[in-house]
Structure formats: C-alpha cells, structure tokens
N, C-alpha and C positions, 0 to 999 in steps of 0.2 A: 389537633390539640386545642382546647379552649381555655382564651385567657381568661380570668376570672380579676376583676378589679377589687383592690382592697386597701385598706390605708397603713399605715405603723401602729405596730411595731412589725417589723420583716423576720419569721424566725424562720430560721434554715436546719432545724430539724422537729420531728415528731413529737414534738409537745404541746400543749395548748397554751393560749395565753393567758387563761386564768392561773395555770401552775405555775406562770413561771411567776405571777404577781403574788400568788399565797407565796411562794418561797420568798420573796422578798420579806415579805411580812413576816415570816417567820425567822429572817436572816435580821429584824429590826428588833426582834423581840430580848434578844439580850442588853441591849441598850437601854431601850424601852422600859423592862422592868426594872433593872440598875436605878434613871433616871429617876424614877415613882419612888423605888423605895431609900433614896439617899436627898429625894429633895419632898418626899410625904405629899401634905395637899398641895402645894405651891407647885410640885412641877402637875400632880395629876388637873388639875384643872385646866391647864394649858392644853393638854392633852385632849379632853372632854371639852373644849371650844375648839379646838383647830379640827376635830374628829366632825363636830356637830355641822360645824360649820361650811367647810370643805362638800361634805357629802350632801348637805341640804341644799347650797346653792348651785352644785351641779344636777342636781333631779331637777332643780327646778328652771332653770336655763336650760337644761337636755327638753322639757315637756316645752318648751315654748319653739327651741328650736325641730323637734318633730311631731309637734303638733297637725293631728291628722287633718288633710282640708277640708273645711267645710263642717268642723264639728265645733258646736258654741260648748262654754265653760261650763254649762248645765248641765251636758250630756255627760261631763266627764263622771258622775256621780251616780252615773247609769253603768249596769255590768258591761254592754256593751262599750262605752265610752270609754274604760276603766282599762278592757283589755284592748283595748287599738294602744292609749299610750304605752299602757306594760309591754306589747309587744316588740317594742324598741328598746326595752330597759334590760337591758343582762346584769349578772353578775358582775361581769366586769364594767360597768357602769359603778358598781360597788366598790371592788378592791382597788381599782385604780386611786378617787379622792381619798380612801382610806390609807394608802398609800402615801401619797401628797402629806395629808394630812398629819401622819409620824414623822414622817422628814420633817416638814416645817416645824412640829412640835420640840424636835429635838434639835433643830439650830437656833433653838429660841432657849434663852435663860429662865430657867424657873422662877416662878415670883413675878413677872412682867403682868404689866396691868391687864385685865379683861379685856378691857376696850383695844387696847393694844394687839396685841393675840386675835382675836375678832377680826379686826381692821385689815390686819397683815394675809390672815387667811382668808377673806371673802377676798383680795386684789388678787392674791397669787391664783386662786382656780376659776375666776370669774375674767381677770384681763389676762390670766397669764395662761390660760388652758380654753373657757367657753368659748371667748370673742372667736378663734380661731377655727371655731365647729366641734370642741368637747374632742371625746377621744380618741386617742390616733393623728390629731389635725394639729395637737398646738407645737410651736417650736422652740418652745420656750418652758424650763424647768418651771413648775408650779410654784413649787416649795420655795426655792432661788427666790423668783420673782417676789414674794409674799413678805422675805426674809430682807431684799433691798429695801423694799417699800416701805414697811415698818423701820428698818435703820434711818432710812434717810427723813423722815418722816416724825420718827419716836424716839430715835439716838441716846438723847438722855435717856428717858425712860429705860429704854433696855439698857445701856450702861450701870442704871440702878441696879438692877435686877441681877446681876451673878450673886449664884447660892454657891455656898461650899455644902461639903457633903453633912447630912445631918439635916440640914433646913437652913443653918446659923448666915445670915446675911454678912457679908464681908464688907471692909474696907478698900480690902486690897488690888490691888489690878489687876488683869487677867494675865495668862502667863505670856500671850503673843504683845497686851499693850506696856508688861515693864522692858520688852527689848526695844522697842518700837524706838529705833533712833539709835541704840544701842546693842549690838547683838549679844554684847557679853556683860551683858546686864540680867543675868538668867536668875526669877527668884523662887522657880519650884526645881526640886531634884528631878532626874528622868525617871525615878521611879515611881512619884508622885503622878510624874504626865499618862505615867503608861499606866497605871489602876486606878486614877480618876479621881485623883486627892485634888482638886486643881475647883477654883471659881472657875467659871464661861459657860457657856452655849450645852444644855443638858445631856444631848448624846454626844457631844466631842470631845467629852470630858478623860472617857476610858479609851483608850489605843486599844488594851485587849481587847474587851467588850467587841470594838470594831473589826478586828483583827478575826474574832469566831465568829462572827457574820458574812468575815468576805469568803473564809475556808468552806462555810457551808454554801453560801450561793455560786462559789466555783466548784467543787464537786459535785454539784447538782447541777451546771452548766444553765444557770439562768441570768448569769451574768456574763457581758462580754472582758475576757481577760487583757484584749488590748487593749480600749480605751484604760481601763483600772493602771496596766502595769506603765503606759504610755503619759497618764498624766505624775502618775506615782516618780517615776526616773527620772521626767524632765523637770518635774521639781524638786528630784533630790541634789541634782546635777549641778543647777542656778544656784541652788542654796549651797551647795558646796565650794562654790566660787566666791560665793560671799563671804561666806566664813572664812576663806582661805584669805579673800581682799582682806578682812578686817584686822589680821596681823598686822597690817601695816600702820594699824589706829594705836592697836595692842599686843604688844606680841607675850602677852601672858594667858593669854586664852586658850583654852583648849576646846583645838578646832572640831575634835570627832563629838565633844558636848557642846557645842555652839548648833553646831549641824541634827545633833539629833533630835536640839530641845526642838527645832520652825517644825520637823516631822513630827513629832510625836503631842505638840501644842497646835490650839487650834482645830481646825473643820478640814482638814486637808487630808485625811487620814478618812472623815466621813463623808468629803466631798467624792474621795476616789474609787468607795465602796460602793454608795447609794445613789450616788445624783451623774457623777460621769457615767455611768454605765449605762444610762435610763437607754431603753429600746429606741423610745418615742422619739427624742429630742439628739439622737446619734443620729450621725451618717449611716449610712448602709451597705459601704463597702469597707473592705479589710484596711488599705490607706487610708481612707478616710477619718476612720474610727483611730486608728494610730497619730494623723493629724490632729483632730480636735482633741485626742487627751492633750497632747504636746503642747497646743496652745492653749487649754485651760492651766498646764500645772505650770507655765513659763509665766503666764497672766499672774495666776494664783502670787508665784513670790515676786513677780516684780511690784507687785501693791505692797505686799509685805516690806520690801525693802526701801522702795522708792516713793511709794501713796504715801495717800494721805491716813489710809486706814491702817492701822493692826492687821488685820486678817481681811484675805481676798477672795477667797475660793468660790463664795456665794457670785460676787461680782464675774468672776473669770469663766463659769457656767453659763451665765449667762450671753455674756461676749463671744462667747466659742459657740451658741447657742444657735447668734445672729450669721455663722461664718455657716452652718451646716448646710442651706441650700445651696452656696455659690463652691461648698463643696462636693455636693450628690452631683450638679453640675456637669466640673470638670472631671469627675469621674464618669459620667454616663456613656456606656458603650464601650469605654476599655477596659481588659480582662480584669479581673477580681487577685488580683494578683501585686507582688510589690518587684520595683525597678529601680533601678542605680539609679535613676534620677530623682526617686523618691524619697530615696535616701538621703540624696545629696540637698534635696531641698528643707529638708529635716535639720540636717546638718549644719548648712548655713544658718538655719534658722536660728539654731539653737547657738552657734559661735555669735551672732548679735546681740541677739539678749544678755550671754554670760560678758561680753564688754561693756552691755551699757549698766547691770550689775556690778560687777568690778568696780567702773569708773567711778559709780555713783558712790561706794562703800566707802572709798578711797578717798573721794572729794573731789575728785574732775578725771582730766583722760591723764593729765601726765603728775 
C-alpha cells in the first residue's frame, strides 16, 4: 500500500475538491444575488472588492511562496518562466479565495466604506489563510478572520453601514443589537427575520435564502451535516435556557418568539451553513466535527447573551478554530467512531454553559 501525503481538506468519498468548492458557490448564490439586488451598487461593490481582492493577494503570496529556485523575476515574463509558476496554480487556487471572498462580502453590510472592505479582505486571506502556506494549511476561517479585523478595527464605520432592503439607509438598530441587554426587546417580526426585511450584515439578512443553500449543499453531500446540526442545536439549546431564565425579568414574554427571533436574527443561521462546515479549518474526525460545532454555537450565544457584542458567531469560529489541532490530537489513533464518554463530555459541557447563561439572564446564581 502506498501512502501518499496530502493536506485538508480530508474527503471520504469520490468527489473532487473543486466540486465540492463550485457547490458551495453555487449554494452562496441565492444569497448573493438577494444581497445585489435589495442593496443595488452599495452591496455590489463590496462584492467586486472582497472578490478582487482576496483572489489577487493569494496569486500573489502563492507566486512568492512557490517561487521556482533559482529563477529571477525577468524570467517570469519568459513562456518558460510563466509555465513553472502556472504549474503550481489550479483552479482551486481560484475557487477557494473566490469563496472566502462571498463569505466575507456577505457578513459585511452593504454601503461600508472601500477602504474598509479592502483592509478586512487583504487581513482575512493574507494573515488569516497565506502566512499559514495558502491552501489546505490555514486554520483559521479567512472570512471570520477579515470580518473581526474590520469590526474591531472599523466598528463604527460598519455599524454605519446597515442597508435596509431597497438601498434606503436606516437609523434603526440591528435586530440582534435592539435585544442586546434585553431579550424581549424584539423590534422586527419573525417574518421579517426569515425574508430578509431586516438592516445587518448582507447575507444574514434572509433565513430562507440560507436555508435553500444548506438543502442544496446537503443533498449534494458537500457539506458536513454534523458540524452544521451540532453547532445549529447547541445554540438552539443555550438560547433556549435563556429565554426560559428571562421570565424571571419578565414573565410577559413569549418564550417560543424570544427564542426564535437570536435563530433567525443575525449570522448564526449563515455561520452554521457556510463557515462551521468549511473542510479546511474542521477536525477530521466524526467527534471531533460534533465538538467544534458544539463550541462554536455555545461561544456563539454566550457573546450574545453575556459579551460585549450583539452577535458572536464570527468570534466563536474563530475560537473553535484555535481548539481544532489539540482536537485532531486527542483524537489520533482511536476509532472514528462515538462513545459514552463522548457524549458525556458534551453533556457536561453543555449543562455549564446553560448555568452560566441562566445565571447571567437572571442577574447572579441565586
């Protein structure tokens, strides 16, 4: 038997990796074109810089890091010089930052400055994918990375920037920052959340939209379903405990619409679709991949309930992100397989967070 050494993404069945990258792309495109035509130029130029950008500054960190030896920058202008770099360039050199680069367009608000946009997308696939050796190698979401950096960075600025649908700039606050402190402070209907009537972040705006993106990339098996359903439960689960604490603030609230606006509002809906699934930046085994959603979607609402921020999901991506090697880890060498005790560690996991949720809705432990 010959081993053959290779990097992520790990597939375990007969498909290529370019398919399974075009399916994403075309699992992005209901969103995508939603986004364009409810927010006109203002979201499309977002798009056409995080596109431009993403894919220009990975050729060009890819040509320096496989730069052939011994060949000066003159040669490259030579047919032979031309095809040594090409020889190293696939397609998937292609759809991957093209990929990145929708995501990050779509957790970004339409209308956000140039420079902004620009700035967020050279960090995300330049520190948050090249430094690491480009494709296959980084361990860290691109988009994520792109999308912190600009917040923390540009905060107002994006904060200016939520479109409502139409182009029309708003006043109003996004639907995750009018609960932010209050959960039943809820000021869009859930019918609004779910077709995309809503200010925020251009692709997380429509639930459906996201919703016929995850049925196609699961049907076409180019997504993994555990991480999706694993981060999807454990942050239905938290939030459900929250809402349930929050009778005790209020008990006029109705808790199945408390609960359904944190799912259906927000990036959590697009974090679970497009960014927890990623091949590259998952574990590789069956636990594993059930781990990391579980601590992205518990991350995810405990910033919602307990941060400083509105919405976590970008953050909790990330965090779960840093856990994946010391979880490939403790996994290496035993079966592919799940055990009561893996369960149990889930479990408990998951009963500490929903107390320190609880406590915090509530105002302390007793």
């Amino acid at each position: 038997m010959k081993l053959v050494p290779q990097s992520s993404p790990y597939i375990r069945k007969n498909v290529s990796v370019a398919r399974m990258m075009t399916d994403v792309i075309i699992a992005l495109m209901p969103v995508t074109v939603f986004a364009m035509i409810q927010n006109g130029w203002n979201g499309i130029y977002v798009f056409l810089i995080s596109i431009a950008a993403m894919i220009g500054f990975e050729l060009l960190i890819h040509m320096f890091i496989h730069w052939p030896k011994g060949m000066k920058v003159k040669e490259l202008f030579s047919k032979e010089g031309f095809q040594k770099v090409k020889s190293t360039y696939t397609i998937n050199n292609i759809l991957a930052p093209l990929i990145s680069a929708l995501i990050f367009a779509l957790i970004m608000p339409a209308g956000c400055s140039p420079y902004v946009v620009l700035t967020g997308a050279a960090f995300g696939i330049i520190i948050g994918k090249m430094v690491f050796g480009g494709l296959g190698s980084n361990i860290f979401n691109p988009a994520a990375s792109g999308r912190i950096f600009a917040t923390i960075c540009f905060g107002t600025k994006i904060g200016e920037a939520n479109i409502l649908s139409g182009g029309a700039v708003i006043a109003g606050a996004t639907p995750l920052a009018s609960v932010k402190g209050n959960l039943g402070n809820m000021s869009y209907s859930l019918l609004d959340l779910f077709l995309g009537n809503v200010p925020g972040a251009m692709g997380e705006v429509s639930a459906l939209l996201i919703l016929v993106g995850a049925l196609y990339l699961f049907v076409r098996r180019s997504a993994d379903l555990r991480s999706f359903l694993s981060y999807l439960l454990s942050f239905a689960v938290v939030m459900l405990i929250a809402a349930v604490s929050f009778l005790k603030i209020d008990s006029n609230i109705n808790v199945f619409e408390v609960w359904m606006y944190q799912i259906l509002s927000g990036g959590m809906l697009f974090a679970a679709v497009f960014m927890v699934t990623d091949p590259v930046t998952s574990p590789t085994s069956k636990f594993g991949r059930i781990l990391f959603g579980t601590i992205a979607g518990t991350i995810t609402a405990l910033i919602r309930v307990v941060g400083a921020y509105p919405e976590g999901a970008a953050f909790s991506i990330l965090i779960a992100n840093m856990l994946v090697p010391t979880i490939d880890h403790f996994m290496r060498g035993k079966p592919n397989t799940y055990t009561w005790k893996q369960c149990l560690v889930v479990g408990c996991y998951m009963v500490v967070i929903c107390c320190i949720v609880s406590a915090s809705v509530m105002g302390g432990w007793f």
